[in-house]
C-alpha positions as CSV (number, residue, x, y, z in Angstrom):
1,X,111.0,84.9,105.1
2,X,108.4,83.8,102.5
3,X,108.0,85.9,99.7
4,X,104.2,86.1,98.4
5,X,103.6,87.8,94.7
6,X,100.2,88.6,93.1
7,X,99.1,91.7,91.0
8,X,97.0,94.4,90.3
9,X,93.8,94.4,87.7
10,X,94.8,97.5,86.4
11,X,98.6,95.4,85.9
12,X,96.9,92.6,84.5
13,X,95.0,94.5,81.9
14,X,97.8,97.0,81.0
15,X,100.2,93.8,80.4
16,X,97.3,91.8,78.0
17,X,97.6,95.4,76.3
18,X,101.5,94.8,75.7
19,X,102.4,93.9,72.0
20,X,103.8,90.2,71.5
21,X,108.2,91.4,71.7
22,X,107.0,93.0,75.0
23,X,105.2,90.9,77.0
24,X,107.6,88.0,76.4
25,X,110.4,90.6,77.4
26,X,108.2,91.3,80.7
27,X,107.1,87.6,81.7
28,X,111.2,86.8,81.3
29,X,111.8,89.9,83.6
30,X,109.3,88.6,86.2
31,X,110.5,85.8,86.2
32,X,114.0,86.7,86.5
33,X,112.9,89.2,89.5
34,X,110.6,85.8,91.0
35,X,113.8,84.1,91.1
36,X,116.9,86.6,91.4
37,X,115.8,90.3,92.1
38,X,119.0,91.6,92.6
39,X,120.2,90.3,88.6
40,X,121.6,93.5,87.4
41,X,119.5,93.6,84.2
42,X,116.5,94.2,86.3
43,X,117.5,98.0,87.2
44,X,115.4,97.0,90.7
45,X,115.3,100.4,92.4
46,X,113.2,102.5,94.8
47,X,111.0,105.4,93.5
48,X,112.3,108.4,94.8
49,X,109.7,110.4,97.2
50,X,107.7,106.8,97.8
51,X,108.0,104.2,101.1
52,X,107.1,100.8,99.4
53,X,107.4,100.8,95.6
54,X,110.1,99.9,93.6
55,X,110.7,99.8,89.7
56,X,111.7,97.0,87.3
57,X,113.3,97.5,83.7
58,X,111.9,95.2,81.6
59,X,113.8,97.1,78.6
60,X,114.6,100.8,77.7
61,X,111.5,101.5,77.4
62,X,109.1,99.7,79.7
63,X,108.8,99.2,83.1
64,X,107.2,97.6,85.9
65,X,106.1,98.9,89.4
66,X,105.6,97.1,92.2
67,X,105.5,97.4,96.0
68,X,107.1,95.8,98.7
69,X,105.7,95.2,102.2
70,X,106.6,93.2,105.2
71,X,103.8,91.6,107.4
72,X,105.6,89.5,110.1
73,X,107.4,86.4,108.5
74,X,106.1,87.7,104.8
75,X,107.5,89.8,102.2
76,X,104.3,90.9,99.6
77,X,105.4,91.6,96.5
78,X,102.2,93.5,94.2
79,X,102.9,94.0,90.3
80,X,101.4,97.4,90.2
81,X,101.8,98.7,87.3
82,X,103.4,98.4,83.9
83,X,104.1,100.3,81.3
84,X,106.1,103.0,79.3
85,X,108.5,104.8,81.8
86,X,106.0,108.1,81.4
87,X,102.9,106.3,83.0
88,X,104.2,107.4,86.1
């Protein structure tokens, strides 16, 4: 199965607005969930009361959303969100 990534605007923009410590916290934890998204430090877990999205820890405080679909031999994989865990 090939796995296919891209993200949101509203993700893009929300992650520009991330101070310097955090975004290099959250471009290591995407890159960690690119290549291993089962690493414990991730916290990678369904949302309850959703079908396709998932959260990522990128530390205590922040986290990233993104949802999971399958489309015949492809797994989509869309950074939704991210932000302080109270965004959503």
């Amino acid at each position: 199965m090939t796995r296919r990534f891209r993200s949101t605007r509203k993700f893009d923009k929300q992650f520009k607005q991330l101070d310097s410590k955090s975004s290099k916290q959250a471009a290591k934890a995407i890159e960690l969930f690119i290549s291993d998204p089962s690493h414990p430090s991730l916290r990678f877990k369904k949302i309850q009361g959703t079908n396709n999205f998932y959260e990522i820890s990128v530390n205590m405080s922040i986290r990233i959303v993104v949802e999971v679909t399958t489309k015949e031999n492809d797994q989509i994989i869309i950074f939704y969100i991210i932000g302080t865990h109270d965004l959503w």
